[in-house]
C-alpha positions in Angstrom: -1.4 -41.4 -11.0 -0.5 -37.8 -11.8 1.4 -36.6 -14.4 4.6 -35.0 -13.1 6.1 -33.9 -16.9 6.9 -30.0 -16.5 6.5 -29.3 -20.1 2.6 -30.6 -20.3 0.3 -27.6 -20.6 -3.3 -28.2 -18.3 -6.4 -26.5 -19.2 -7.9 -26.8 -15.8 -8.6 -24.4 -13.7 -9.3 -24.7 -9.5 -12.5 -23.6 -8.8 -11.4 -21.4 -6.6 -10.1 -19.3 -9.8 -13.4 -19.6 -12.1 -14.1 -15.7 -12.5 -17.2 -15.6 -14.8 -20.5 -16.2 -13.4 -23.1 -19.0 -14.4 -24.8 -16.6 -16.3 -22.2 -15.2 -18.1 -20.8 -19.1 -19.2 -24.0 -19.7 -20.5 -24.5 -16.5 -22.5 -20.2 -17.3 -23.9 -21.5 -20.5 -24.9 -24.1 -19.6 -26.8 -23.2 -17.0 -28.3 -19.5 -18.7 -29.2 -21.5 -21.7 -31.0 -23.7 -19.2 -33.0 -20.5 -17.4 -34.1 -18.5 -20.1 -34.8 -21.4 -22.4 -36.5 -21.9 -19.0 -38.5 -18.1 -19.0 -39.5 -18.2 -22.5 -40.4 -21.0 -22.3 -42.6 -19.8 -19.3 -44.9 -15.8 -20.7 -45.0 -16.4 -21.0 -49.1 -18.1 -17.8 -49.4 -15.6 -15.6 -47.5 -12.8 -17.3 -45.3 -11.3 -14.3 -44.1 -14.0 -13.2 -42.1 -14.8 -16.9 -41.5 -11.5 -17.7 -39.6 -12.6 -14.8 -37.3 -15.6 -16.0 -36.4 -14.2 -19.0 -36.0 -11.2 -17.9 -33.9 -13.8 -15.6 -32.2 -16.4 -18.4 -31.8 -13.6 -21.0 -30.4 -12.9 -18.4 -27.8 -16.2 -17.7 -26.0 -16.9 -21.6 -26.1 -13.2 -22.0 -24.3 -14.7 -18.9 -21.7 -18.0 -20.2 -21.2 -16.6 -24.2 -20.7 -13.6 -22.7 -18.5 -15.4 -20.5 -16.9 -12.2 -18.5 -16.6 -11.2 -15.5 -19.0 -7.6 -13.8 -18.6 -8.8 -10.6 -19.6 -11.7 -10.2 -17.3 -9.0 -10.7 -14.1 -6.3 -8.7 -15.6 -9.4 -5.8 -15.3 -10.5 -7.2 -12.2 -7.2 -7.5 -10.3 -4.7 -4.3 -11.6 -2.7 -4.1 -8.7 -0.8 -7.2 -10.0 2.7 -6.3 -11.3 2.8 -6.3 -15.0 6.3 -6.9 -17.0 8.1 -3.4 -17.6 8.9 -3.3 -21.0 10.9 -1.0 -23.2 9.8 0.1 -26.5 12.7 1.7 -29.0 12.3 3.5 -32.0 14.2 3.4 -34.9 13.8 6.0 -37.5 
């Protein structure tokens, strides 16, 4: 049965849309668990830089299990129309 609920966000991505290689997943995942195991273990000492590496480390794990990263295809694919936007300064 399939959840027809508009406002539920889904994580998965077709296959057809995976853009990082096996290589590459396996290098985010590894890398991501060092940095955020690293994080973790120095919260006390210094949780600014902690949160990073946690943020940081939460990040490549989400890459590597995904095996989809938005900023790789926005490189990848340019020719997409991007949202004009208007910056205004005030001085």
């Amino acid at each position: 049965m399939e959840n027809t609920n508009p406002n539920r966000v889904s994580l998965a991505i077709p296959k057809n849309e995976r853009n990082i290689s096996s290589s590459e997943r396996v290098i985010s995942i590894a890398s991501g668990t060092f940095i955020l195991f690293n994080g973790l273990s120095n919260i006390f000492n210094s949780p600014k830089t902690s949160f990073i590496k946690v943020a940081a480390g939460g990040a490549l794990l989400m890459r590597g299990a995904m095996g989809y990263c938005p900023l790789k295809d926005s490189i990848d694919n340019p020719s997409e129309p991007h949202e004009k936007i208007t910056i205004i300064e005030h001085r």
